[in-house]
N, CA and C atoms of all chains as a GROMACS GRO file, in nm:
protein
  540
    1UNK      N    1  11.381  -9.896  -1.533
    1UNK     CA    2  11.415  -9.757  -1.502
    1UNK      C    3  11.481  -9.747  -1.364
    2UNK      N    4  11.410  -9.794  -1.295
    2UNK     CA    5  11.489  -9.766  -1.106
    2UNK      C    6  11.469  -9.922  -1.057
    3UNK      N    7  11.676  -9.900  -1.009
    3UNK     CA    8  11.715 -10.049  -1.004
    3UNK      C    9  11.725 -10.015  -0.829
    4UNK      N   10  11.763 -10.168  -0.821
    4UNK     CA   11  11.786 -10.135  -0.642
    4UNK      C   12  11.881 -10.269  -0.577
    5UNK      N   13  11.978 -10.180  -0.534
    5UNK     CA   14  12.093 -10.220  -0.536
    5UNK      C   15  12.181 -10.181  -0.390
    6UNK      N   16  12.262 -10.211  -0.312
    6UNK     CA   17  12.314 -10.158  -0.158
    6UNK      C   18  12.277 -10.031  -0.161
    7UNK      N   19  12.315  -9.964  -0.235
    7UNK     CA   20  12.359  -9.830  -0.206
    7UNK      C   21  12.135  -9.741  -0.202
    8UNK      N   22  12.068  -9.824  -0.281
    8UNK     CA   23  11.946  -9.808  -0.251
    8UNK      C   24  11.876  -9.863  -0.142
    9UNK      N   25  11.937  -9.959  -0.069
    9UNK     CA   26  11.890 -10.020   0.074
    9UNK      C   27  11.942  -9.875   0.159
   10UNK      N   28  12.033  -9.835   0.163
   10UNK     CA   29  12.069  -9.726   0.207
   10UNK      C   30  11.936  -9.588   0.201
   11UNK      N   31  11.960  -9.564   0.060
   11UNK     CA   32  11.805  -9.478   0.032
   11UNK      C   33  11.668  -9.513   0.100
   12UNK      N   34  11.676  -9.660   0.114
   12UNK     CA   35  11.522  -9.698   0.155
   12UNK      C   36  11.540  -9.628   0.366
   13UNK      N   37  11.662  -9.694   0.438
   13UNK     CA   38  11.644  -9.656   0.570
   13UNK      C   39  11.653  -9.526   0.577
   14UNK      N   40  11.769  -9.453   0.469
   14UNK     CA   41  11.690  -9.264   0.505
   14UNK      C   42  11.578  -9.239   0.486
   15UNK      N   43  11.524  -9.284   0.411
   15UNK     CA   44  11.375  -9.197   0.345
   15UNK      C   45  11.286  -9.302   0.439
   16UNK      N   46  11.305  -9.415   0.530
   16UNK     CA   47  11.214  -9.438   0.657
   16UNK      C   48  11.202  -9.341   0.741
   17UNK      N   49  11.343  -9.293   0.742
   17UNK     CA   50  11.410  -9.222   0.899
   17UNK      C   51  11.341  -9.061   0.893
   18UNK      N   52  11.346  -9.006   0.761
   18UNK     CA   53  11.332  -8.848   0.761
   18UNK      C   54  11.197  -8.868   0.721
   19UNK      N   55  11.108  -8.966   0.640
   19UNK     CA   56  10.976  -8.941   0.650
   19UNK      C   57  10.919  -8.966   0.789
   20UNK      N   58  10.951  -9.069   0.889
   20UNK     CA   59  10.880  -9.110   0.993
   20UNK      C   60  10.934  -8.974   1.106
   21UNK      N   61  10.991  -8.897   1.074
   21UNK     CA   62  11.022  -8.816   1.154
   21UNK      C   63  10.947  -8.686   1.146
   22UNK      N   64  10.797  -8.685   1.017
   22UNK     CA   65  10.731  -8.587   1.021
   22UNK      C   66  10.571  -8.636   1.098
   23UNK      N   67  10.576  -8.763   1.125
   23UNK     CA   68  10.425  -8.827   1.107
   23UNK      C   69  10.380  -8.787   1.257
   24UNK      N   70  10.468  -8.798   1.329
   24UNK     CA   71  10.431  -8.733   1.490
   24UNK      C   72  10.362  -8.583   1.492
   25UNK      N   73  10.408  -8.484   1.406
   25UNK     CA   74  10.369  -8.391   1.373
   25UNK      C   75  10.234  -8.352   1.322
   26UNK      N   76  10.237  -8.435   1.239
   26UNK     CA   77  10.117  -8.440   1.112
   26UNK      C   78  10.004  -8.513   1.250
   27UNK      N   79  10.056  -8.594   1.309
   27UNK     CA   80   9.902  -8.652   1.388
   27UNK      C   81   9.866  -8.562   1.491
   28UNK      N   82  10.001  -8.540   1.541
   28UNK     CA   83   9.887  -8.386   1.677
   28UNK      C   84   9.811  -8.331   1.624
   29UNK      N   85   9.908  -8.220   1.498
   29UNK     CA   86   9.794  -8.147   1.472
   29UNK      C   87   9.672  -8.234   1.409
   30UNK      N   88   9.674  -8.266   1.385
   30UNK     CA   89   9.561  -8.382   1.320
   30UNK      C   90   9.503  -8.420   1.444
   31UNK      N   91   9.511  -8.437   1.560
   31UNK     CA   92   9.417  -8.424   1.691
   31UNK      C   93   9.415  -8.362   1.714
   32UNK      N   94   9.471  -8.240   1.786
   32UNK     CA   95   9.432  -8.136   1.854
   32UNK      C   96   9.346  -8.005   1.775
   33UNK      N   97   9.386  -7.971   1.627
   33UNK     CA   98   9.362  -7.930   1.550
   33UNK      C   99   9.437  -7.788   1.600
   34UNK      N  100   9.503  -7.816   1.676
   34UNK     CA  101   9.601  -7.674   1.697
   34UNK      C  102   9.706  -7.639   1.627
   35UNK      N  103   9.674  -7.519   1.519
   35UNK     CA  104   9.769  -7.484   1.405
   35UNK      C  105   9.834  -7.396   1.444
   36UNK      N  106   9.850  -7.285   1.605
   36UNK     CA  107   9.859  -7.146   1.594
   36UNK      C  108  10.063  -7.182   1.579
   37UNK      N  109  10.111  -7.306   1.599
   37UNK     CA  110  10.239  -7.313   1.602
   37UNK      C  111  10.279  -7.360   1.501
   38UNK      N  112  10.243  -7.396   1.364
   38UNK     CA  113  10.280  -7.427   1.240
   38UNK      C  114  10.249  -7.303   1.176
   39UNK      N  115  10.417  -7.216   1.069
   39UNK     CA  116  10.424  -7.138   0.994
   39UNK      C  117  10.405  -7.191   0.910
   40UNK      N  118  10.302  -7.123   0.821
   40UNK     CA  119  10.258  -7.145   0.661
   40UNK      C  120  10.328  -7.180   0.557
   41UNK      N  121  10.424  -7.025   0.598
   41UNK     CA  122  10.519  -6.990   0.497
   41UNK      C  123  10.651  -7.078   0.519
   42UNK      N  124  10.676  -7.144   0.622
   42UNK     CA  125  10.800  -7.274   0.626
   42UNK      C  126  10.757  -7.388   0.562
   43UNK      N  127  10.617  -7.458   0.581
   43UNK     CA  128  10.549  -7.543   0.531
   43UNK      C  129  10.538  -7.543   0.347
   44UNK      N  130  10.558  -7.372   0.353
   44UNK     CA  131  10.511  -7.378   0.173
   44UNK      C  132  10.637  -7.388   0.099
   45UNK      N  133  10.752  -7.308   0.136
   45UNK     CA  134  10.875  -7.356   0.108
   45UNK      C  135  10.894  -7.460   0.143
   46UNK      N  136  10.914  -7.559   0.242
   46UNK     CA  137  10.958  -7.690   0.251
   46UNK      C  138  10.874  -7.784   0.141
   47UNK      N  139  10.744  -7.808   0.095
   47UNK     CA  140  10.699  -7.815   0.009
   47UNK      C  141  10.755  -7.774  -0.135
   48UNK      N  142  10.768  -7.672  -0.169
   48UNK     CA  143  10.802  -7.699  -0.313
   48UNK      C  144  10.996  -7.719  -0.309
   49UNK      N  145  11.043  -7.727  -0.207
   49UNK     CA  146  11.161  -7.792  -0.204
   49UNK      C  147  11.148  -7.941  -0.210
   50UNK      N  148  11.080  -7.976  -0.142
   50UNK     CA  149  11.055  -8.135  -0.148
   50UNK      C  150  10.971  -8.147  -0.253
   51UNK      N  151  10.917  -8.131  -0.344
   51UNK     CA  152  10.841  -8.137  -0.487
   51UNK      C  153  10.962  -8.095  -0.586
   52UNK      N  154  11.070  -8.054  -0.563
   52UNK     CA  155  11.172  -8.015  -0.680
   52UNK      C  156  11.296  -8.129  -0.651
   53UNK      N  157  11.281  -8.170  -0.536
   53UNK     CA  158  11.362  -8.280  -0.484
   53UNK      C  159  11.295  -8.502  -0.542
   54UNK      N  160  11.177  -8.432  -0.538
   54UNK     CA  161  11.164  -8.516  -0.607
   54UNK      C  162  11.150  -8.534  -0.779
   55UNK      N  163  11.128  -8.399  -0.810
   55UNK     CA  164  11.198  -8.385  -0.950
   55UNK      C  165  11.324  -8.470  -1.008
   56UNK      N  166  11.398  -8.446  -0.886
   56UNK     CA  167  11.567  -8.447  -0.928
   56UNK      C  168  11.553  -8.584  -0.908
   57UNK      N  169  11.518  -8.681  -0.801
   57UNK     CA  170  11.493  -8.796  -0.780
   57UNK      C  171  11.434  -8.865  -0.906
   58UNK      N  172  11.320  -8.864  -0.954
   58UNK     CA  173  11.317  -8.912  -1.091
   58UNK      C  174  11.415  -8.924  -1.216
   59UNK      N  175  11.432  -8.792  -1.208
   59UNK     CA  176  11.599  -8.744  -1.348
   59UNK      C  177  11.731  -8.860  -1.241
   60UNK      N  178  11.739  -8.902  -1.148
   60UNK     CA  179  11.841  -8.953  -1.074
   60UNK      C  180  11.803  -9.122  -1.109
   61UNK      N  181  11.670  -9.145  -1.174
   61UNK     CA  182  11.644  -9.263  -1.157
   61UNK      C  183  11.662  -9.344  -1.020
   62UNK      N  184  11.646  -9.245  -0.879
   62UNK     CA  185  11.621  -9.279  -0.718
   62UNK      C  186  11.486  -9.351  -0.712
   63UNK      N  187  11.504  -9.471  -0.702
   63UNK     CA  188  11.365  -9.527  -0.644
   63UNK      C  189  11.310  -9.467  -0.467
   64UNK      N  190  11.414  -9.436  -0.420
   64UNK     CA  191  11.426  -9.417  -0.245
   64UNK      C  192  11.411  -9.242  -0.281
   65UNK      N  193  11.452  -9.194  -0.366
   65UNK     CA  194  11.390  -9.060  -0.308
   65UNK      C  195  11.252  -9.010  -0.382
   66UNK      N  196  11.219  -9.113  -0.508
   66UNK     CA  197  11.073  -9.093  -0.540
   66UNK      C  198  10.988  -9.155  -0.430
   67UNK      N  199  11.026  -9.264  -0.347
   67UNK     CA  200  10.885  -9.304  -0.252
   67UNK      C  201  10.908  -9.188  -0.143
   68UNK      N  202  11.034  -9.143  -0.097
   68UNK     CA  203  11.050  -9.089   0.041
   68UNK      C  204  10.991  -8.949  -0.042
   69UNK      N  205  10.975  -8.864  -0.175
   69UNK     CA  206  10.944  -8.724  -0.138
   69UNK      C  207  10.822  -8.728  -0.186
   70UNK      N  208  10.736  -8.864  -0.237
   70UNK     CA  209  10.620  -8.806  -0.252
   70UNK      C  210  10.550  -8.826  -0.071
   71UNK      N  211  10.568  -8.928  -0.024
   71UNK     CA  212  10.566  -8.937   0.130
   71UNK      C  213  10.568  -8.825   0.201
   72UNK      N  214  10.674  -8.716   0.188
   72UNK     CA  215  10.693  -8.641   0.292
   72UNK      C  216  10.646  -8.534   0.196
   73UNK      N  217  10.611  -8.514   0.038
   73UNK     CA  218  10.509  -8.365   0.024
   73UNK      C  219  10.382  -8.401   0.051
   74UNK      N  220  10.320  -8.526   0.033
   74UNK     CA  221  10.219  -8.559   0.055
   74UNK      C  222  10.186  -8.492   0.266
   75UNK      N  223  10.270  -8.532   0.316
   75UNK     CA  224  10.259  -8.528   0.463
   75UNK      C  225  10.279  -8.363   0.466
   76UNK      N  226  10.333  -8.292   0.425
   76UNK     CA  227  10.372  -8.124   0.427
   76UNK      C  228  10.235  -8.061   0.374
   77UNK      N  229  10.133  -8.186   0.269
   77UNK     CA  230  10.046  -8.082   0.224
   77UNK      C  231   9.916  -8.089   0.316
   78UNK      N  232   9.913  -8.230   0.428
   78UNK     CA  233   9.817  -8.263   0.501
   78UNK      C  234   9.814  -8.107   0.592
   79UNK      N  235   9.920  -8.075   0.658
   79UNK     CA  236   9.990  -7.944   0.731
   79UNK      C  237   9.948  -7.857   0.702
   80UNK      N  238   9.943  -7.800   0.558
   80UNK     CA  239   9.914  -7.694   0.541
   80UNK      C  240   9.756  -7.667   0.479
   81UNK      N  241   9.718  -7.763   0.462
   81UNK     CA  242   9.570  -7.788   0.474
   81UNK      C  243   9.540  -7.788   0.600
   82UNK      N  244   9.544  -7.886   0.698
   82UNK     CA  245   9.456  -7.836   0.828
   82UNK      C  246   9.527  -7.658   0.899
   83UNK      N  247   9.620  -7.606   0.823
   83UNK     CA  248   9.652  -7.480   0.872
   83UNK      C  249   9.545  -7.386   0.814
   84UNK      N  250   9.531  -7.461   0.644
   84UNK     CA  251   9.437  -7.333   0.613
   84UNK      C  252   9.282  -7.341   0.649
   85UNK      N  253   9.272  -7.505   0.685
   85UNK     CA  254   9.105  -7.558   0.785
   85UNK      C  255   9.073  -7.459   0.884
   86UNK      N  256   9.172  -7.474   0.971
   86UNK     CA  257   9.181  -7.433   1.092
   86UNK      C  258   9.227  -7.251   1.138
   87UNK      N  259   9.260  -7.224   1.062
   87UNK     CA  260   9.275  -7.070   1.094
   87UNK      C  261   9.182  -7.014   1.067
   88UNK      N  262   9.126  -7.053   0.921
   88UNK     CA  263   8.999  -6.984   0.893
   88UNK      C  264   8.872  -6.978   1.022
   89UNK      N  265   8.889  -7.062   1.110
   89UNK     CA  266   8.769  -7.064   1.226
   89UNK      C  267   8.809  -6.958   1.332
   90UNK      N  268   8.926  -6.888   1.330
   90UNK     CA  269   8.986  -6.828   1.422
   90UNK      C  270   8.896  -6.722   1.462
   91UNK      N  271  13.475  -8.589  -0.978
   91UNK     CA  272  13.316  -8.661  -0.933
   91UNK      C  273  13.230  -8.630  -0.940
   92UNK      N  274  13.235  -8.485  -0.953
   92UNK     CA  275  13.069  -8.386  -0.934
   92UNK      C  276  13.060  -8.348  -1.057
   93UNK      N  277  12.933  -8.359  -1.107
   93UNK     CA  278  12.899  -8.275  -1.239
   93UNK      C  279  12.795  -8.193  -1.196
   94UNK      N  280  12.816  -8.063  -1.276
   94UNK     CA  281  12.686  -7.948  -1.249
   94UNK      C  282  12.624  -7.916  -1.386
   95UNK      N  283  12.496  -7.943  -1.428
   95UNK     CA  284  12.445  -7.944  -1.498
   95UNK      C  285  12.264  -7.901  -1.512
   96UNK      N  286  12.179  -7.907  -1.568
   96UNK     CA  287  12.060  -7.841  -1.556
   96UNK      C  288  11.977  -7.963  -1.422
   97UNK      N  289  11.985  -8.020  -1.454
   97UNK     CA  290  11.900  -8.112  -1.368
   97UNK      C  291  11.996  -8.039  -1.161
   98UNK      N  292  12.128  -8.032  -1.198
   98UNK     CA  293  12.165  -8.028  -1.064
   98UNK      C  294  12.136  -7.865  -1.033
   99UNK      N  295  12.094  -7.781  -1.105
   99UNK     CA  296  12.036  -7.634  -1.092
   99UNK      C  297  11.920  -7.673  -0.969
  100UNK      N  298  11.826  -7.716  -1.061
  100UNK     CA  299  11.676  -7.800  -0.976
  100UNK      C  300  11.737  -7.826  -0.822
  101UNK      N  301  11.838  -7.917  -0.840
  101UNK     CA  302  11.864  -7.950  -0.700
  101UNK      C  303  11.969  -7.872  -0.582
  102UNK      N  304  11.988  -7.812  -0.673
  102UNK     CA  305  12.066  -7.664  -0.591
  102UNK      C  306  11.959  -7.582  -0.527
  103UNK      N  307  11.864  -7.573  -0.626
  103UNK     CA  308  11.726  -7.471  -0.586
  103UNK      C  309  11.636  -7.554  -0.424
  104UNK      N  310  11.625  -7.664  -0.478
  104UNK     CA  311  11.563  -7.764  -0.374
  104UNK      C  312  11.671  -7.786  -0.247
  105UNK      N  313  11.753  -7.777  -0.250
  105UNK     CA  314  11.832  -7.788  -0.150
  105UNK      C  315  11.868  -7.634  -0.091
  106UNK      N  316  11.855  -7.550  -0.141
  106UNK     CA  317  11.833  -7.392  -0.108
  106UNK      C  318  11.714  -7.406   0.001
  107UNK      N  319  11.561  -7.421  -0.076
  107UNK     CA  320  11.439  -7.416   0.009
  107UNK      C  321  11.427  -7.508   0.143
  108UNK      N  322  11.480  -7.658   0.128
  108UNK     CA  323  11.462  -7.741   0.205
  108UNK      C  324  11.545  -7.696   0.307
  109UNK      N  325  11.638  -7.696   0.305
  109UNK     CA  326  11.740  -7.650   0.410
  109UNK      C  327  11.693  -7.494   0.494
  110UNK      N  328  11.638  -7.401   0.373
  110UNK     CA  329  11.634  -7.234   0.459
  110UNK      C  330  11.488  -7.319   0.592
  111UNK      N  331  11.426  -7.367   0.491
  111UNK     CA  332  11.300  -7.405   0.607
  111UNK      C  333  11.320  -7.445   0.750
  112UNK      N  334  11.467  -7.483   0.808
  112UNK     CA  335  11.513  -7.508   0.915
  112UNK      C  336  11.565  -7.426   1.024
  113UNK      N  337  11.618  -7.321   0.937
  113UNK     CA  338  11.659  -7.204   0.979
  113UNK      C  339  11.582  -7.121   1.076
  114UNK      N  340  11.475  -7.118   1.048
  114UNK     CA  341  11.378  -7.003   1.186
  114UNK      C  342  11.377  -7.114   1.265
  115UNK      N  343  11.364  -7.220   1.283
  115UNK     CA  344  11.375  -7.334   1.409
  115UNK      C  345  11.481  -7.281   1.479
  116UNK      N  346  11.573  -7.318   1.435
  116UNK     CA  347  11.702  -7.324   1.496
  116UNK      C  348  11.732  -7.166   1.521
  117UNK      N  349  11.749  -7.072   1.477
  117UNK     CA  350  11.712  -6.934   1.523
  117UNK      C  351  11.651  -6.929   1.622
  118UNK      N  352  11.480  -6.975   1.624
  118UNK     CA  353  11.451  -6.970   1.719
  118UNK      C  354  11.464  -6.990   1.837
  119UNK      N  355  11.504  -7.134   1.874
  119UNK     CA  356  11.560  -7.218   1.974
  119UNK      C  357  11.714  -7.139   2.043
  120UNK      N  358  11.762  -7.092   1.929
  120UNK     CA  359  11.930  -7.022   1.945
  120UNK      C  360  11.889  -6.910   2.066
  121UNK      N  361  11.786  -6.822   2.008
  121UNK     CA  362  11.762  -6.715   2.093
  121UNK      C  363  11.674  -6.717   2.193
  122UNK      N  364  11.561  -6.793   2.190
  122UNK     CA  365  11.501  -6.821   2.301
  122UNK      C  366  11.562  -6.875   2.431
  123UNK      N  367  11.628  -7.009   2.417
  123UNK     CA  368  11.669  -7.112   2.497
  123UNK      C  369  11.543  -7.213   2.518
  124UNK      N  370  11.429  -7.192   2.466
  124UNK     CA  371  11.339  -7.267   2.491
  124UNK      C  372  11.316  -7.402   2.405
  125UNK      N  373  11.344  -7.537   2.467
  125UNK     CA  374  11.403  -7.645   2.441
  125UNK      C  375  11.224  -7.711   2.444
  126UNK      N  376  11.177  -7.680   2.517
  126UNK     CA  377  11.031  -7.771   2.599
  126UNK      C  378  10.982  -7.825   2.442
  127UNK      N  379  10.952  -7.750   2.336
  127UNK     CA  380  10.870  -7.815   2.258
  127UNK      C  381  10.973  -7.914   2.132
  128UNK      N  382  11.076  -7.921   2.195
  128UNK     CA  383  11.149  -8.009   2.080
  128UNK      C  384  11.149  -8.158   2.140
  129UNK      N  385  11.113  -8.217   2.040
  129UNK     CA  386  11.151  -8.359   2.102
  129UNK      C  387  11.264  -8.438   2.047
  130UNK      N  388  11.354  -8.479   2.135
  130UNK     CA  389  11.488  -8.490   2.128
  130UNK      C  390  11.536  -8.640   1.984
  131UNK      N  391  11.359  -8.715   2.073
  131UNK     CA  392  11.394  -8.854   1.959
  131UNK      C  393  11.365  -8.812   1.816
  132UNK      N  394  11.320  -8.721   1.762
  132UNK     CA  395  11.244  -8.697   1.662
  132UNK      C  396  11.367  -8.629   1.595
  133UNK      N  397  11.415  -8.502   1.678
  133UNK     CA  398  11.600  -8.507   1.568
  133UNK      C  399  11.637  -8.616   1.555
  134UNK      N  400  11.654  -8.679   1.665
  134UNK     CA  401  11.786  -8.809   1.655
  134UNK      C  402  11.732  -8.864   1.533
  135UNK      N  403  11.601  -8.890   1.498
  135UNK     CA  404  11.628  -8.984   1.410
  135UNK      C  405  11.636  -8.872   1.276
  136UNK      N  406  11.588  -8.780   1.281
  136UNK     CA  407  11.618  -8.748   1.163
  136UNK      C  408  11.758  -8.686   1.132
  137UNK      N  409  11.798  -8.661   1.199
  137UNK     CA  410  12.002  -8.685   1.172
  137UNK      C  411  12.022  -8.788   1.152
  138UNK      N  412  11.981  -8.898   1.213
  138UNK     CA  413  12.034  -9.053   1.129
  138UNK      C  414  12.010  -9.075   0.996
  139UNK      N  415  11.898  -8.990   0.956
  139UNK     CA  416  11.791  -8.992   0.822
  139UNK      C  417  11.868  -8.916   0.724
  140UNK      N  418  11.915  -8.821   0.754
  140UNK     CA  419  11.952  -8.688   0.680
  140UNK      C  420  12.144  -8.768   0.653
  141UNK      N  421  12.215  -8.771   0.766
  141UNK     CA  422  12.342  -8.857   0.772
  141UNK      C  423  12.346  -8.947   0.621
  142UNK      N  424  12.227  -9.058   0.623
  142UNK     CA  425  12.248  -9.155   0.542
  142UNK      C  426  12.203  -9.133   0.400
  143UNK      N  427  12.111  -8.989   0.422
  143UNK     CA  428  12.067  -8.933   0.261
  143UNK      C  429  12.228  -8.855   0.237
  144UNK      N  430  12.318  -8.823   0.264
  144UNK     CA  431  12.420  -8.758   0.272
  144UNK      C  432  12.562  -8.866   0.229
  145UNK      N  433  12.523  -9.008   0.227
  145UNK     CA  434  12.629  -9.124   0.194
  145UNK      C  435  12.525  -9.154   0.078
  146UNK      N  436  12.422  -9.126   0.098
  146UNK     CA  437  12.336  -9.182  -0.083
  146UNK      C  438  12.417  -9.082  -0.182
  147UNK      N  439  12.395  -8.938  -0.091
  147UNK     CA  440  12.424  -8.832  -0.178
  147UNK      C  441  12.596  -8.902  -0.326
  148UNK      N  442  12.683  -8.881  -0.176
  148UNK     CA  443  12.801  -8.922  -0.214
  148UNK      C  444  12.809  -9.006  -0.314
  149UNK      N  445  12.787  -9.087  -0.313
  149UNK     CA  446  12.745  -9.253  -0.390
  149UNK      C  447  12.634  -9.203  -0.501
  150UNK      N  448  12.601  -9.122  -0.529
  150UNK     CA  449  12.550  -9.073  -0.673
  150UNK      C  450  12.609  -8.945  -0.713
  151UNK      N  451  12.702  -8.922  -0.669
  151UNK     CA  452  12.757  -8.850  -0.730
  151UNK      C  453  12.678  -8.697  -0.736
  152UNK      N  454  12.635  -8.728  -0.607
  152UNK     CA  455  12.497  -8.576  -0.626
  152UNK      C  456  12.570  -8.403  -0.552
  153UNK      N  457  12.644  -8.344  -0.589
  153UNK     CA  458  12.684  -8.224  -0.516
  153UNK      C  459  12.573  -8.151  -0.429
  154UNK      N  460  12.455  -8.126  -0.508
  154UNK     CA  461  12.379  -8.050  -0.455
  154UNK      C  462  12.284  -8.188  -0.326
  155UNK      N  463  12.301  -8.288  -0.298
  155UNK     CA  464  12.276  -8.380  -0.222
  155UNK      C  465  12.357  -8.373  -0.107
  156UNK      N  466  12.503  -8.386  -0.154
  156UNK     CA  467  12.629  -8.372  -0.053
  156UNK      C  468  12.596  -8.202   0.036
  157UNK      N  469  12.559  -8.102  -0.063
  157UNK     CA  470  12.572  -7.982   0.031
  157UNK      C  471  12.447  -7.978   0.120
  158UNK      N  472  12.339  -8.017   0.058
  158UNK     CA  473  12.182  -8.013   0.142
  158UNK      C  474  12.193  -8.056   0.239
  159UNK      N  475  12.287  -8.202   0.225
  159UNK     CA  476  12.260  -8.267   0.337
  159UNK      C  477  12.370  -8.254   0.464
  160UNK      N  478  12.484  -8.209   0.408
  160UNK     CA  479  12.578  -8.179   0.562
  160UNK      C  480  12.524  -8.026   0.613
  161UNK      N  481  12.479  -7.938   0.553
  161UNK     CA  482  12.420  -7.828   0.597
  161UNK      C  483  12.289  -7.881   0.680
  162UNK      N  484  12.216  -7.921   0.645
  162UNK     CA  485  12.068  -7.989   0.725
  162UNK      C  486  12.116  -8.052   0.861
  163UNK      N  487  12.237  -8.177   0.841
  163UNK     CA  488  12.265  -8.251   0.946
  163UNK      C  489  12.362  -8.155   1.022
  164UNK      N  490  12.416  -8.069   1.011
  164UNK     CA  491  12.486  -7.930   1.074
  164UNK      C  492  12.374  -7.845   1.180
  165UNK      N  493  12.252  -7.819   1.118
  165UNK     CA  494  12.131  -7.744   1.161
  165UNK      C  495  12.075  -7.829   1.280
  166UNK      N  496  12.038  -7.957   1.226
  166UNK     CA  497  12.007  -8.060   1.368
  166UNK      C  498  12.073  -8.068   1.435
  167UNK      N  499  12.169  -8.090   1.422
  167UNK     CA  500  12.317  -8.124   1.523
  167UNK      C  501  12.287  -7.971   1.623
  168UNK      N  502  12.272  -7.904   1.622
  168UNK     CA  503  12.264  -7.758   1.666
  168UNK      C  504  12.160  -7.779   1.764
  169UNK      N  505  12.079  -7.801   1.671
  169UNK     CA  506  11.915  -7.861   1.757
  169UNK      C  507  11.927  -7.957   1.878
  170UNK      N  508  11.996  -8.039   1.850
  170UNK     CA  509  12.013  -8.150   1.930
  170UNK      C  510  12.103  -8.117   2.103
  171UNK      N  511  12.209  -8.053   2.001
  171UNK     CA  512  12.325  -7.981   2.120
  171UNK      C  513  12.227  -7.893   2.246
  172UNK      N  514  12.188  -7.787   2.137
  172UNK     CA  515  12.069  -7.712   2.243
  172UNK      C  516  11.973  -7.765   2.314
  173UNK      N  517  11.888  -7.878   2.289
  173UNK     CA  518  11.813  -7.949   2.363
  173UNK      C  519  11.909  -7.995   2.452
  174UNK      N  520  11.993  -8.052   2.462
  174UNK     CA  521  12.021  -8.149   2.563
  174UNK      C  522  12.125  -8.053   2.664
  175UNK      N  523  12.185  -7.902   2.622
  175UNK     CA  524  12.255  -7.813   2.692
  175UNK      C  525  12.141  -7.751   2.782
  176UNK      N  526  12.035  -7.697   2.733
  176UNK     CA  527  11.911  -7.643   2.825
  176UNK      C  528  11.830  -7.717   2.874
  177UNK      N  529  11.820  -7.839   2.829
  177UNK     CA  530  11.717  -7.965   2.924
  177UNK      C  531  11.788  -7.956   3.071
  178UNK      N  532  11.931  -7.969   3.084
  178UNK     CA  533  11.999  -7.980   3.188
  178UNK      C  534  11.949  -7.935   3.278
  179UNK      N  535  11.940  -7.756   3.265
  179UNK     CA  536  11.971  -7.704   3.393
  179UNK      C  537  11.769  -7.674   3.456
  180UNK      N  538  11.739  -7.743   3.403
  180UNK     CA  539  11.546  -7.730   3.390
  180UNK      C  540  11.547  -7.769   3.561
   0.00000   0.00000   0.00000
């Protein structure tokens, strides 16, 4: 089903580059537990954009954008979980 | 080169959400001038990220890939400009 080929070595260093570019994020708040600067509602749209993106990635037979969007909804849903952890204590 | 078809609907839609999610950033930053909480390496790489999902795009023949992604890498580029125009005069 999903071959990998130049043009997927390509797929593999974007989907390093734009997932590793959320993980800095995901760990503050993940230490500090300070949510008051993460919007919900950007987090929940960026989420089911990146869940329909990886839709299309499957139908594309993308090996590089099925690992990179379950990666980065997986990391969008850590977000909006410690948003909904953490507000609730407010 | 481009075909539009049901599967590329999905990714019209996903590339709608993913992309608007950037928008209050960069708004924000536009009207504030307040640069302090962006960190400069964290675009860079994800313009390198977004850039090379944008030559995957091409190379599959993906329209709604090609538009997500020069609009996204348009939005950072913005980001980037502004950080490094208001870091200056700090």
């Amino acid at each position: 089903m999903f071959e990998i080929d130049a043009i997927e070595i390509i797929g593999f260093i974007a989907a390093f580059l734009t997932t590793s570019a959320f993980v800095p994020q995901v760990y503050k708040t993940w230490k500090t537990k300070n949510v008051e600067a993460i919007s919900l509602t950007m987090y929940l749209v960026m989420f089911t954009g990146v869940f329909l993106w990886l839709l299309y990635g499957i139908y594309m037979n993308s090996l590089s954008m099925l690992i990179a969007n379950i990666i980065t909804s997986s990391l969008i849903l850590v977000l909006i979980l410690l948003k909904i952890k953490y507000s609730k204590k407010e």
